[in-house]
mmCIF file of the N, C-alpha and C atoms, coordinates in Angstrom:
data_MODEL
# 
_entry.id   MODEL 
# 
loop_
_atom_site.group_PDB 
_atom_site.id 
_atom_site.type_symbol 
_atom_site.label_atom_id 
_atom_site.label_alt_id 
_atom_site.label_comp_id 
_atom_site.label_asym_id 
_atom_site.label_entity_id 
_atom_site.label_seq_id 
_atom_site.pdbx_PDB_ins_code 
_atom_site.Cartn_x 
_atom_site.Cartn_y 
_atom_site.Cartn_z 
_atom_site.occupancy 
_atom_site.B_iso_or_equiv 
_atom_site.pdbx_formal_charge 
_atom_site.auth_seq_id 
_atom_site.auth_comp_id 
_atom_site.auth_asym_id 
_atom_site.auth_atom_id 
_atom_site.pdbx_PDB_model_num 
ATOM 1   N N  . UNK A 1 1  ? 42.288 77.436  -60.692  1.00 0.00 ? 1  UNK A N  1 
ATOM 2   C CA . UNK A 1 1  ? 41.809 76.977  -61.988  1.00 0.00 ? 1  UNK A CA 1 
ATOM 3   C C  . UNK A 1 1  ? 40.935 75.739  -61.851  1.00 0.00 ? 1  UNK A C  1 
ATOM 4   N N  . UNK A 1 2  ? 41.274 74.964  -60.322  1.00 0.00 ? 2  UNK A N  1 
ATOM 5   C CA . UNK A 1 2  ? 40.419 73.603  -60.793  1.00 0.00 ? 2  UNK A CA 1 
ATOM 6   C C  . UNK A 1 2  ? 38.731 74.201  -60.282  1.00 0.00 ? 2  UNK A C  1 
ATOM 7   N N  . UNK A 1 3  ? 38.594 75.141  -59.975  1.00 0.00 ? 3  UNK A N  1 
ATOM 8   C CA . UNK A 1 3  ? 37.316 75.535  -59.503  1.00 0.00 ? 3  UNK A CA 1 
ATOM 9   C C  . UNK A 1 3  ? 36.579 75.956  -60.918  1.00 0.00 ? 3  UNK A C  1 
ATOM 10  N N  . UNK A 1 4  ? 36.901 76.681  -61.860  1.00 0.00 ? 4  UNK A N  1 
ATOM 11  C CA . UNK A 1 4  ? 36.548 77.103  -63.120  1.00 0.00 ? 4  UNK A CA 1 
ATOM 12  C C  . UNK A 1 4  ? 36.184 75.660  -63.671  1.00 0.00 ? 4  UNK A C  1 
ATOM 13  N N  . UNK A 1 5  ? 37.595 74.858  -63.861  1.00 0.00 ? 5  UNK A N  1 
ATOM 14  C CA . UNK A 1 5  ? 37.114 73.750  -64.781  1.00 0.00 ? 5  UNK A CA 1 
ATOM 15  C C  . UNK A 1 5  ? 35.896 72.778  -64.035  1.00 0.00 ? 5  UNK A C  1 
ATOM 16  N N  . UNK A 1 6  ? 36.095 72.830  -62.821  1.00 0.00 ? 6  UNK A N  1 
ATOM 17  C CA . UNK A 1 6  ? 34.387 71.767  -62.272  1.00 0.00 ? 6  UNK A CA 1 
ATOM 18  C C  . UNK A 1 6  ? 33.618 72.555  -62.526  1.00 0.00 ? 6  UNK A C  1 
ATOM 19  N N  . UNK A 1 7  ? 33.317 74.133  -62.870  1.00 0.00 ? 7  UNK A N  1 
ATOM 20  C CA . UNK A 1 7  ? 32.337 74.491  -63.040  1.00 0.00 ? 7  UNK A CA 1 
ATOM 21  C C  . UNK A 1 7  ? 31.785 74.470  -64.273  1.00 0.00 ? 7  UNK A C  1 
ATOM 22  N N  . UNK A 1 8  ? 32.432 74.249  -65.195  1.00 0.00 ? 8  UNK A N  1 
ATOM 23  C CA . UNK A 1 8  ? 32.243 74.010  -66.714  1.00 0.00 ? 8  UNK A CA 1 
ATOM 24  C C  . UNK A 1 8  ? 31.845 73.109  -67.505  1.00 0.00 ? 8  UNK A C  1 
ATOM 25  N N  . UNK A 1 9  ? 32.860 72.297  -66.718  1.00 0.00 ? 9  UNK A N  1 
ATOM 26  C CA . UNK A 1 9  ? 32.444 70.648  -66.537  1.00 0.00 ? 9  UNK A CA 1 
ATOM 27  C C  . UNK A 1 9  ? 30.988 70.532  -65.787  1.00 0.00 ? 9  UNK A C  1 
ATOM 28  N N  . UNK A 1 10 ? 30.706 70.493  -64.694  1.00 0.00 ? 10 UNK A N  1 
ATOM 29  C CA . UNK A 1 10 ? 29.766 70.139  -63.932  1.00 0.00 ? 10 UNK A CA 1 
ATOM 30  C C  . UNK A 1 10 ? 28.370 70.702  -64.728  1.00 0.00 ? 10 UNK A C  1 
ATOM 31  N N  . UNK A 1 11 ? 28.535 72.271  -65.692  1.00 0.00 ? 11 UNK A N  1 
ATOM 32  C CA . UNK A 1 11 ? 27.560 72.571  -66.708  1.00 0.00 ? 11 UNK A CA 1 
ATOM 33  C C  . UNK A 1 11 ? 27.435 72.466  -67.517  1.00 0.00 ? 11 UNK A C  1 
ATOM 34  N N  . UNK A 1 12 ? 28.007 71.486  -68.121  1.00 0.00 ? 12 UNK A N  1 
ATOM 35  C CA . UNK A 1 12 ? 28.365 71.213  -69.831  1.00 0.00 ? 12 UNK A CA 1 
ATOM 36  C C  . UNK A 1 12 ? 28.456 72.482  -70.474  1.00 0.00 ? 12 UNK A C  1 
ATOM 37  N N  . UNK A 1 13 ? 29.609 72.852  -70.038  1.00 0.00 ? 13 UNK A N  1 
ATOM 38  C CA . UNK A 1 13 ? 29.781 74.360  -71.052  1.00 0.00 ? 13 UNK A CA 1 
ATOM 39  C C  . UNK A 1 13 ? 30.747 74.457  -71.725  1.00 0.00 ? 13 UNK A C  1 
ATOM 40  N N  . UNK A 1 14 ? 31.501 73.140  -72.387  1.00 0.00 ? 14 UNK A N  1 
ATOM 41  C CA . UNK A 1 14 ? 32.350 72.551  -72.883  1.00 0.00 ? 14 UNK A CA 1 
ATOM 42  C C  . UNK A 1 14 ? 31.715 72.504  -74.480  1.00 0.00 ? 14 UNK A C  1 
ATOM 43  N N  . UNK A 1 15 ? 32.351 73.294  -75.703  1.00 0.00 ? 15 UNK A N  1 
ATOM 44  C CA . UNK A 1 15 ? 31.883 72.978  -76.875  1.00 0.00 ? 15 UNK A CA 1 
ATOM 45  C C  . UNK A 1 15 ? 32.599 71.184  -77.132  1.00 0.00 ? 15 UNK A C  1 
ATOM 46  N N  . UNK A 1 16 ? 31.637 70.529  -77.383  1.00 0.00 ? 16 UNK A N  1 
ATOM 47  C CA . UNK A 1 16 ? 32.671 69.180  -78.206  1.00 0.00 ? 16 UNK A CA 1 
ATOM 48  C C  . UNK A 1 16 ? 33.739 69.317  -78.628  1.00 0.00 ? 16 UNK A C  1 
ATOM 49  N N  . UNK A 1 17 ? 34.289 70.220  -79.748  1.00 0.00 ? 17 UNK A N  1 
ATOM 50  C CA . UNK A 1 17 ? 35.326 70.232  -80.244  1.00 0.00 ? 17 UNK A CA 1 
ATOM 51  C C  . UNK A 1 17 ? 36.316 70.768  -79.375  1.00 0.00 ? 17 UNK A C  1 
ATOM 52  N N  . UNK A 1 18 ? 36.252 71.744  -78.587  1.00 0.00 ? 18 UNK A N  1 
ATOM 53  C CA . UNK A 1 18 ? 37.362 72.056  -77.043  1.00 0.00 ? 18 UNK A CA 1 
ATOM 54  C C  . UNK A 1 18 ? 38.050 71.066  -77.328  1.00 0.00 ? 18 UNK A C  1 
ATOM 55  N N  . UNK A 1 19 ? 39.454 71.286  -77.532  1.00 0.00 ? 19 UNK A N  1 
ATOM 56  C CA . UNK A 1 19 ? 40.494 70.672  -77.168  1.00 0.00 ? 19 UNK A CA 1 
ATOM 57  C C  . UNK A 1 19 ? 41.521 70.880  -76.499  1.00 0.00 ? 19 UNK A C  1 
ATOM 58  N N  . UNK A 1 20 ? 41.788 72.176  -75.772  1.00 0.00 ? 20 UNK A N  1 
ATOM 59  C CA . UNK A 1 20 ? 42.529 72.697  -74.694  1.00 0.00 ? 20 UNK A CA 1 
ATOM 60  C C  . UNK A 1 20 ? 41.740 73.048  -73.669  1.00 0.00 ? 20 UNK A C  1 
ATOM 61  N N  . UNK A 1 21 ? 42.918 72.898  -72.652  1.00 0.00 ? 21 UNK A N  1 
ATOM 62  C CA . UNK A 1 21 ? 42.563 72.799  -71.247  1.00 0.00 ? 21 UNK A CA 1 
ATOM 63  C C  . UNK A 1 21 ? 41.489 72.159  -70.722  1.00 0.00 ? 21 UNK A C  1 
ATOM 64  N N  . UNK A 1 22 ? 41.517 70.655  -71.580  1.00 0.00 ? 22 UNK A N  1 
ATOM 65  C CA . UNK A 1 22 ? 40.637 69.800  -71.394  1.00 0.00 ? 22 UNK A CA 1 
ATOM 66  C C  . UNK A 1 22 ? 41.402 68.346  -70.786  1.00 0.00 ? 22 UNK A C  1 
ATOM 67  N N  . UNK A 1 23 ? 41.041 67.464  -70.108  1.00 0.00 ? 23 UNK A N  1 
ATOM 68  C CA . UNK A 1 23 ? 41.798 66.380  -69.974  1.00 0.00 ? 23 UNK A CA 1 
ATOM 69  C C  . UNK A 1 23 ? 41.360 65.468  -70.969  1.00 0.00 ? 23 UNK A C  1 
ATOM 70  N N  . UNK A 1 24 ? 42.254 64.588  -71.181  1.00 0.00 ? 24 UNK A N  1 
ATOM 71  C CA . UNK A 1 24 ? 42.265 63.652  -72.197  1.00 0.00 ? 24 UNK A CA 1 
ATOM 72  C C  . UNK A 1 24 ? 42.372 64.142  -73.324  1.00 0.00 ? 24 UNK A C  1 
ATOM 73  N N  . UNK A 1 25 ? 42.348 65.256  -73.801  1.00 0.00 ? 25 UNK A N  1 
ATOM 74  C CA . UNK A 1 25 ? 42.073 66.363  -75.163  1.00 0.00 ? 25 UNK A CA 1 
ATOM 75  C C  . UNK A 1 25 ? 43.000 66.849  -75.106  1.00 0.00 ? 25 UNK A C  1 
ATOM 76  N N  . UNK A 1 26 ? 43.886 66.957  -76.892  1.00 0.00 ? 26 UNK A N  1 
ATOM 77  C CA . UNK A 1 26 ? 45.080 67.711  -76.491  1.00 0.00 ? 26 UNK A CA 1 
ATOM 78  C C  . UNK A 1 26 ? 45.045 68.495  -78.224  1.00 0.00 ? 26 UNK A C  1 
ATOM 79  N N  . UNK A 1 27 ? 46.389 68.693  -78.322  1.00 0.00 ? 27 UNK A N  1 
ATOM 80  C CA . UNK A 1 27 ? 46.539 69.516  -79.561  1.00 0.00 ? 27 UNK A CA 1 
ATOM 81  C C  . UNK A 1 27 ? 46.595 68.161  -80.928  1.00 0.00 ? 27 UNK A C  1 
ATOM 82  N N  . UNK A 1 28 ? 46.659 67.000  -80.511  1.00 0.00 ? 28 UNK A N  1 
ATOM 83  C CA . UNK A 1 28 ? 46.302 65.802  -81.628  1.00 0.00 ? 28 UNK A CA 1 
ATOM 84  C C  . UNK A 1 28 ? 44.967 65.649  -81.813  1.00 0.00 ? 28 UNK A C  1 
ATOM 85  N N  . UNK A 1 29 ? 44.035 65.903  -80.524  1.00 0.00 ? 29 UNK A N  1 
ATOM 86  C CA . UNK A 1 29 ? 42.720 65.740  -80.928  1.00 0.00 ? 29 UNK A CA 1 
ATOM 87  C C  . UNK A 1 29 ? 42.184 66.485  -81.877  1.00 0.00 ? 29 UNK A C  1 
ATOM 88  N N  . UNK A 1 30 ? 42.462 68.133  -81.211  1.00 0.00 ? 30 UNK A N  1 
ATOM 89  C CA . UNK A 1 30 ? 42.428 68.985  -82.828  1.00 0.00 ? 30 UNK A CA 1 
ATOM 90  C C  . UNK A 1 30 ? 42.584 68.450  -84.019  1.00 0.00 ? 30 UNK A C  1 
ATOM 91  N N  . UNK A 1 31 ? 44.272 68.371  -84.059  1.00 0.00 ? 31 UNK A N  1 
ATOM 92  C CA . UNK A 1 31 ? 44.875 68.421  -85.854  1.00 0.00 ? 31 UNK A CA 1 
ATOM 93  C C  . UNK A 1 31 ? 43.848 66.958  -85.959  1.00 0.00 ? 31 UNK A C  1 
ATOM 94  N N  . UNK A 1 32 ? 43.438 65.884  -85.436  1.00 0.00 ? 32 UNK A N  1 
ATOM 95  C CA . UNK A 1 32 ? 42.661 64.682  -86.325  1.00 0.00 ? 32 UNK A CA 1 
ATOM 96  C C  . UNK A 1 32 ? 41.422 64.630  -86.489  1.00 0.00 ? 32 UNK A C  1 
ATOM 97  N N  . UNK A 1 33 ? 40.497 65.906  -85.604  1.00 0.00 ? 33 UNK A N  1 
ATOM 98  C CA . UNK A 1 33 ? 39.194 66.897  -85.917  1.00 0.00 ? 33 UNK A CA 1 
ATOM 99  C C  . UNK A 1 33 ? 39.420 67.523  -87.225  1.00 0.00 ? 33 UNK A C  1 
ATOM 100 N N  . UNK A 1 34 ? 40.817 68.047  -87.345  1.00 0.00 ? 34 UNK A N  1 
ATOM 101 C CA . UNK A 1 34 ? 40.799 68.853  -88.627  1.00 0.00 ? 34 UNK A CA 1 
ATOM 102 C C  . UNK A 1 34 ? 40.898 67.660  -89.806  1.00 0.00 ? 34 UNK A C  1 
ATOM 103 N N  . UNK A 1 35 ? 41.729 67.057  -89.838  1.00 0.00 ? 35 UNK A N  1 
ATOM 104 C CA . UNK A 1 35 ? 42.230 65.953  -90.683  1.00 0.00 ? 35 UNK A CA 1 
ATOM 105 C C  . UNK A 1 35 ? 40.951 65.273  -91.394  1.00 0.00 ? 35 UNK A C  1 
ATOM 106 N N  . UNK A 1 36 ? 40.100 64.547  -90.062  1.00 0.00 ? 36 UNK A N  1 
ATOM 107 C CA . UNK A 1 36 ? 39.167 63.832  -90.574  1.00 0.00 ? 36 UNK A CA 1 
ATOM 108 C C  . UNK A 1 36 ? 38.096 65.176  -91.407  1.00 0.00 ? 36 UNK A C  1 
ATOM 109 N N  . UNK A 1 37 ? 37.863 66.529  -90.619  1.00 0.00 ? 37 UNK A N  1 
ATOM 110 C CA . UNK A 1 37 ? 36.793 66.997  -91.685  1.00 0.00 ? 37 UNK A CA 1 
ATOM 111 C C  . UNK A 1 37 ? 37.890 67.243  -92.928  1.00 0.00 ? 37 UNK A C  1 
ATOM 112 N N  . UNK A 1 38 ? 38.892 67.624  -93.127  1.00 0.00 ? 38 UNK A N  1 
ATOM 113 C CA . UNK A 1 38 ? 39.028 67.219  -94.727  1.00 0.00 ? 38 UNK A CA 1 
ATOM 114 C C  . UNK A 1 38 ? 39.139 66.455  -95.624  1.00 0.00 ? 38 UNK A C  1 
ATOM 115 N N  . UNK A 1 39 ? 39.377 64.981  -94.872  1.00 0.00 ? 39 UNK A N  1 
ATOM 116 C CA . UNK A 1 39 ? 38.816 63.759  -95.528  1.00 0.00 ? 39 UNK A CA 1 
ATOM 117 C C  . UNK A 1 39 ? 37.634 63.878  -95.737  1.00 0.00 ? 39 UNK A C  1 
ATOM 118 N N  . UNK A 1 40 ? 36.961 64.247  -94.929  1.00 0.00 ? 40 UNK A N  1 
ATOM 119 C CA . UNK A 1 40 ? 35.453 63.955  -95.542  1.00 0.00 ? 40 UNK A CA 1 
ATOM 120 C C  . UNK A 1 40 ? 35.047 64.622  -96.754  1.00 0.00 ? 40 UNK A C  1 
ATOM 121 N N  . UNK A 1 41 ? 35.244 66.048  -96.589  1.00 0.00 ? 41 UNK A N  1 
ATOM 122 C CA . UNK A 1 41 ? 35.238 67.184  -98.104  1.00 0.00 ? 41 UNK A CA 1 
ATOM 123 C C  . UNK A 1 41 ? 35.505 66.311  -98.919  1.00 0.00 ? 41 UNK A C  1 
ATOM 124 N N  . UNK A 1 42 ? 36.281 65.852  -99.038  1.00 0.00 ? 42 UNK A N  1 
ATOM 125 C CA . UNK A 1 42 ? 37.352 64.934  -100.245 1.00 0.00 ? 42 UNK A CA 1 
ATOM 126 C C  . UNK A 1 42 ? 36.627 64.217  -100.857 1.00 0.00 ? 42 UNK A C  1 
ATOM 127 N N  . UNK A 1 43 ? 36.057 62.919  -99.693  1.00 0.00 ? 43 UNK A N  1 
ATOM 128 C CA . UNK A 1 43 ? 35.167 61.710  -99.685  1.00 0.00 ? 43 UNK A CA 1 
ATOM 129 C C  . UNK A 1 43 ? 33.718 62.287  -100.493 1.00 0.00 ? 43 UNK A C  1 
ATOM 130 N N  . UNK A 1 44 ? 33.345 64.117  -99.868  1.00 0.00 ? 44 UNK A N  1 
ATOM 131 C CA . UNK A 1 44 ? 31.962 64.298  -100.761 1.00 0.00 ? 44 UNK A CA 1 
ATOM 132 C C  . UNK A 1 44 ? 31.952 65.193  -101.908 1.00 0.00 ? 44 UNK A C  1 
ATOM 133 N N  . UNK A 1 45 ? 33.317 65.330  -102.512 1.00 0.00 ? 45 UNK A N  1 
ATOM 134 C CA . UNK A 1 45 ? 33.712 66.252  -103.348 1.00 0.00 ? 45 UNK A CA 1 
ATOM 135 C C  . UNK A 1 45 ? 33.694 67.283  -103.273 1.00 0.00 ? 45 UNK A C  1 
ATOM 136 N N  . UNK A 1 46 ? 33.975 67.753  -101.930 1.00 0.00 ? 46 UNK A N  1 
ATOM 137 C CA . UNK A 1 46 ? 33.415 69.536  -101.598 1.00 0.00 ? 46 UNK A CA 1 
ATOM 138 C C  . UNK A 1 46 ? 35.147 70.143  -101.693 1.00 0.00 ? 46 UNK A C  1 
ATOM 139 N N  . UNK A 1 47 ? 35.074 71.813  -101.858 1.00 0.00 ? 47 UNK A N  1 
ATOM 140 C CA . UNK A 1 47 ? 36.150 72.222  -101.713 1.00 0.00 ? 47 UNK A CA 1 
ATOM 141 C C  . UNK A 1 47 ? 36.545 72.627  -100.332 1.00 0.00 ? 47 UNK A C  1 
ATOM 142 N N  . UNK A 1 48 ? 37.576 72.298  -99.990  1.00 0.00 ? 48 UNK A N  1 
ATOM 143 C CA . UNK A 1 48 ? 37.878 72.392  -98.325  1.00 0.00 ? 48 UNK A CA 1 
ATOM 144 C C  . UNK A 1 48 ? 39.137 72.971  -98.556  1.00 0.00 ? 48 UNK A C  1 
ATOM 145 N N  . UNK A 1 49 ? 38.854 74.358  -97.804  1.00 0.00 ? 49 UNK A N  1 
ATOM 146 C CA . UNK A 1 49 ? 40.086 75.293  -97.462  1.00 0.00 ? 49 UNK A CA 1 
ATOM 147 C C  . UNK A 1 49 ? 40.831 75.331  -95.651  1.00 0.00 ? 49 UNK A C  1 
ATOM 148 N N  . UNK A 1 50 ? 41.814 75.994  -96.001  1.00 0.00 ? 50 UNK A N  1 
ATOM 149 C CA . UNK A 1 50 ? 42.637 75.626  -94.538  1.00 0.00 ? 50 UNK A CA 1 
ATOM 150 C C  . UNK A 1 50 ? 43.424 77.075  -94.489  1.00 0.00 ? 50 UNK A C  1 
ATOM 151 N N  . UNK A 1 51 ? 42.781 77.587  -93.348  1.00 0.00 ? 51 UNK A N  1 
ATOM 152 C CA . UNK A 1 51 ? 43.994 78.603  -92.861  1.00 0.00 ? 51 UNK A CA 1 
ATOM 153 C C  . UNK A 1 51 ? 44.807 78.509  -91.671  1.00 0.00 ? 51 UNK A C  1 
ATOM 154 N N  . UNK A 1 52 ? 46.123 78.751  -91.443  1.00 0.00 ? 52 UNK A N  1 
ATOM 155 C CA . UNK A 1 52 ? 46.640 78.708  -90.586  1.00 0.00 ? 52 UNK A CA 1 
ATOM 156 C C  . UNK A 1 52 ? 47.800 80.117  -90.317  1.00 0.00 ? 52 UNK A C  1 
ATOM 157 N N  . UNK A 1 53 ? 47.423 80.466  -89.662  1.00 0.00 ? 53 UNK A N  1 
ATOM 158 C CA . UNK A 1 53 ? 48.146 81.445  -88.930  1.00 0.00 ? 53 UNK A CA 1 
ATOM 159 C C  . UNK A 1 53 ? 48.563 81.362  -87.464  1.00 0.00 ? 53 UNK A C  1 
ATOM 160 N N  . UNK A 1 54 ? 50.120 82.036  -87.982  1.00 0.00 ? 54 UNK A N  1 
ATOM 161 C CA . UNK A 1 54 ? 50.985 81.840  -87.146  1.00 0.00 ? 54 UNK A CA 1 
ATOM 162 C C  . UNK A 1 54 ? 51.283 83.266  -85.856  1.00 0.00 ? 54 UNK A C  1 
ATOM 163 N N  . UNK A 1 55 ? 50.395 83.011  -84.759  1.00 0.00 ? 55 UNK A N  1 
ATOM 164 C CA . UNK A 1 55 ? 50.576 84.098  -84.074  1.00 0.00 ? 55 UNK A CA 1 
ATOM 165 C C  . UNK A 1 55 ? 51.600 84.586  -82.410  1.00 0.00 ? 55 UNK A C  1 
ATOM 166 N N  . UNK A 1 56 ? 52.796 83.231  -83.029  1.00 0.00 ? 56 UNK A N  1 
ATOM 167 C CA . UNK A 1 56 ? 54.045 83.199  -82.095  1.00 0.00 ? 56 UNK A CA 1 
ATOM 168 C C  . UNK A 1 56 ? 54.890 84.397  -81.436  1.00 0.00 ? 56 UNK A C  1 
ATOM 169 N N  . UNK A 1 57 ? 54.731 85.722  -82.619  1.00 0.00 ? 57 UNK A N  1 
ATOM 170 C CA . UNK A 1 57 ? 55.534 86.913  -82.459  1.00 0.00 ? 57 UNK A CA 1 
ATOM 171 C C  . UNK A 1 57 ? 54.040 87.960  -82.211  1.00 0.00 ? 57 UNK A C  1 
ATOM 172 N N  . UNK A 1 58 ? 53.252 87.367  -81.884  1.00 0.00 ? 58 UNK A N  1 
ATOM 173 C CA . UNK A 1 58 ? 52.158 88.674  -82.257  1.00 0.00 ? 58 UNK A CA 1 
ATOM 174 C C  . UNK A 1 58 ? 52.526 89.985  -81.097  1.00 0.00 ? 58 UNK A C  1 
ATOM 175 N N  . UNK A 1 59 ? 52.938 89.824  -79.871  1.00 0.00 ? 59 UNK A N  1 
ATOM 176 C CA . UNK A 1 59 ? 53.102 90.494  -78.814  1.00 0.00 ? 59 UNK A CA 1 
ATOM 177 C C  . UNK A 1 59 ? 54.714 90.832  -78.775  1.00 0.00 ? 59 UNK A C  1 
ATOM 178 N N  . UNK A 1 60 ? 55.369 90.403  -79.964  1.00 0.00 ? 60 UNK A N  1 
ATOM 179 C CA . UNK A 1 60 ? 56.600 91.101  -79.692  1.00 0.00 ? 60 UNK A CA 1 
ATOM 180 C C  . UNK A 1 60 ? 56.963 92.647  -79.893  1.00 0.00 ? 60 UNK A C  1 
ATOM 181 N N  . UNK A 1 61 ? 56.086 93.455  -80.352  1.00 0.00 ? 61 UNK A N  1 
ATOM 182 C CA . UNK A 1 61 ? 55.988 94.829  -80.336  1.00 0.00 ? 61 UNK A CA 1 
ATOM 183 C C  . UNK A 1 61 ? 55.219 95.249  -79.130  1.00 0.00 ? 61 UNK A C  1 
ATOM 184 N N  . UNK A 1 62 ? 54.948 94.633  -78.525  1.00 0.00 ? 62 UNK A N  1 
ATOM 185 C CA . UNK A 1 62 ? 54.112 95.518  -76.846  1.00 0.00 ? 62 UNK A CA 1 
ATOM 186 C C  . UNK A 1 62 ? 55.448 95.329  -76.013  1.00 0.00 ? 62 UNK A C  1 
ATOM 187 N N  . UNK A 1 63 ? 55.358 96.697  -75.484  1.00 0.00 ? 63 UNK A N  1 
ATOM 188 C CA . UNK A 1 63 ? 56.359 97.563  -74.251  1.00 0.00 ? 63 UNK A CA 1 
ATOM 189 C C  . UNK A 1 63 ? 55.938 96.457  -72.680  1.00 0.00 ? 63 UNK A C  1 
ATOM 190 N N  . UNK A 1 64 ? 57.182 95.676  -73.157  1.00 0.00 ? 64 UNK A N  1 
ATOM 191 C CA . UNK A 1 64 ? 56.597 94.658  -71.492  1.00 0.00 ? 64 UNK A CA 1 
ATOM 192 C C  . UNK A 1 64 ? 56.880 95.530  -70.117  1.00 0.00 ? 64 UNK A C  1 
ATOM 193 N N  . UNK A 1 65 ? 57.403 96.719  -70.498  1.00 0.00 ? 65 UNK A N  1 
ATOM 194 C CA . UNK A 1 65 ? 58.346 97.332  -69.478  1.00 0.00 ? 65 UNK A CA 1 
ATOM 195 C C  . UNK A 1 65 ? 56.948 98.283  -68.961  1.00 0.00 ? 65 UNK A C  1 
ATOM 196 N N  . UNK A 1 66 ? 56.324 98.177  -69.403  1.00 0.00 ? 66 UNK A N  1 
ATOM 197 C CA . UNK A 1 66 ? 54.966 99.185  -68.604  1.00 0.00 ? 66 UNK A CA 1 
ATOM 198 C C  . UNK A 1 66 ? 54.327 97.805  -67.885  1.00 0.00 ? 66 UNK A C  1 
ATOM 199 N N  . UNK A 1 67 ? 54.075 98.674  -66.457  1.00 0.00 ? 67 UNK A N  1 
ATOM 200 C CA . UNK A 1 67 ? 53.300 97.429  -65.657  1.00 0.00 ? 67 UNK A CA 1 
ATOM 201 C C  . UNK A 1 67 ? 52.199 98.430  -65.047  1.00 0.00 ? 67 UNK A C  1 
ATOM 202 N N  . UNK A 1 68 ? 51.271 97.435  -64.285  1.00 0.00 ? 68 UNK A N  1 
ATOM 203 C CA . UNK A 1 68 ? 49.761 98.261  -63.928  1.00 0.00 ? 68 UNK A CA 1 
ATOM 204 C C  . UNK A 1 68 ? 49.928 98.213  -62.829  1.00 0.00 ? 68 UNK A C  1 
ATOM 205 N N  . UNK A 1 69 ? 49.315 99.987  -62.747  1.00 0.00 ? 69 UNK A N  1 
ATOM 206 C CA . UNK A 1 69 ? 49.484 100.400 -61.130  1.00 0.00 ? 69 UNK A CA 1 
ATOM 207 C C  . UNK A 1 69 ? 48.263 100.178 -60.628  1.00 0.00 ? 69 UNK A C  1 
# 
């Protein structure tokens, strides 16, 4: 994996907002990316929507018991 990330790194192929599997960047950098753009909506009177979905169980119906030959 550290060969991928110097290569990504080394090409700026990193969107700004990336916040995983980034160093120094974590799942707080997100939620205060999100936070601050809905302060701002707020600040310019815009309507700012939020979805969040929860996709913890999504793979609990796939057959783990099949493996690849």
């Amino acid at each position: 994996m550290k060969i991928l990330d110097s290569f990504v790194y080394n090409y700026h192929l990193w969107d700004n907002r990336q916040a995983a599997y980034r160093s120094h960047h974590s799942t707080e950098s997100a939620l205060l990316k999100v936070q601050n753009d809905i302060l701002q909506g707020m600040d310019n009177v815009k309507v700012t929507g939020l979805l969040l979905l929860d996709l913890c169980a999504a793979f609990d119906t796939a057959d783990h018991s099949l493996t690849a030959d």
